[in-house]
N, C-alpha and C positions, 0 to 999 in steps of 0.2 A: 504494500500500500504506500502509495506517495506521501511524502510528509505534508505540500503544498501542495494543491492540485487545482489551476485555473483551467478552463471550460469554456470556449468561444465567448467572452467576455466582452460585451461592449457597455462602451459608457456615452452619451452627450451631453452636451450645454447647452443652454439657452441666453442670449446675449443681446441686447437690443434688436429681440424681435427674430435674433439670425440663431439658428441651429446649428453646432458645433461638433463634430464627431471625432473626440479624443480615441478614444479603442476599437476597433473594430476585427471581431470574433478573433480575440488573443488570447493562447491558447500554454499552458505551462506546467511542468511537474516538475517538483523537487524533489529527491529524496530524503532522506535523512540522516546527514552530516553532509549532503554535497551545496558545495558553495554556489553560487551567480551571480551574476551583474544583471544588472537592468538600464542600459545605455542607448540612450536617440536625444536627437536634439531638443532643445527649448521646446515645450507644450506639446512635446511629443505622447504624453498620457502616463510618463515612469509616476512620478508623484501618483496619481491616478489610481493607478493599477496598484502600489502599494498600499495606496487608501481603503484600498478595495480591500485587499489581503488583510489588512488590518480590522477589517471589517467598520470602518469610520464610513465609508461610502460604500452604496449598494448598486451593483451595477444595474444597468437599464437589463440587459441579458446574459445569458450565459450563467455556471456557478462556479464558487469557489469551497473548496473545502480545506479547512488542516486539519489532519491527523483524520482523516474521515468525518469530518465535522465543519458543519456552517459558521463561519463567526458572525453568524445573526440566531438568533436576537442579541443583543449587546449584554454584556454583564451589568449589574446592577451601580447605581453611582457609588465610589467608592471604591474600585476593582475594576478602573479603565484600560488598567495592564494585568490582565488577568494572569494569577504567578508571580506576582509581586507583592500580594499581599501580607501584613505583618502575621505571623501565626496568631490565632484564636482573635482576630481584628480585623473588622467592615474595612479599614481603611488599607491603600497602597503604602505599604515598609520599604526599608532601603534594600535598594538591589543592584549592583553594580552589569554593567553590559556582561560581563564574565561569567557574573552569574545568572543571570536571565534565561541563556536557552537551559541549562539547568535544571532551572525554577520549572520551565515550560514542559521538561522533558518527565517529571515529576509528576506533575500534575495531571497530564495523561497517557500515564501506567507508562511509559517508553524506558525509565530510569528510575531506579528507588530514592529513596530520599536520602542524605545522607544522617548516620548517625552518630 
């Protein structure tokens, strides 16, 4: 199973009146530990399509999943980096980049926790 997995993915805007087509059926899988870039020019949809990943924007079509999983609906306020949070606390604790995929890999079942 792909750790990322985007799905003919499009996204547009609307902008004084005009229609804007940043993605158009973009299509991706990750696995789990391998690296990539996401590189094109200025307003080319990278921002975008991370948004999307991150589950902050919802694309017009196509789907995205991580870990086999929607990141919609959104976590609840308080847990906008889901894996971040302090142990037994609604609220986001300190997490350094380091420990972040970590946290994520923890959270669902990929890696144990450390003890």
């Amino acid at each position: 199973m792909p750790h990322i997995e985007v799905t003919d993915v499009a996204k547009s805007f609307e902008r004084d009146g005009r229609t804007r087509e940043v993605l158009r059926r973009v299509s991706l899988s990750v696995e789990l530990g391998e690296f990539v870039s996401i590189v094109g020019a200025m307003g080319s949809g990278k921002s975008t399509l991370l948004g999307m990943m991150a589950g902050l924007v919802r694309p017009d079509a196509g789907t995205i999943s991580l870990l086999g999983e929607s990141p919609w609906p959104r976590p609840p306020v308080g847990s906008a980096f889901p894996g971040t949070e302090a142990p037994g606390r609604g609220s986001p604790g300190r997490c350094t980049q380091a420990q972040h995929p970590d946290s994520q890999a923890v959270r669902h079942g990929v890696a144990q926790a450390p003890a």
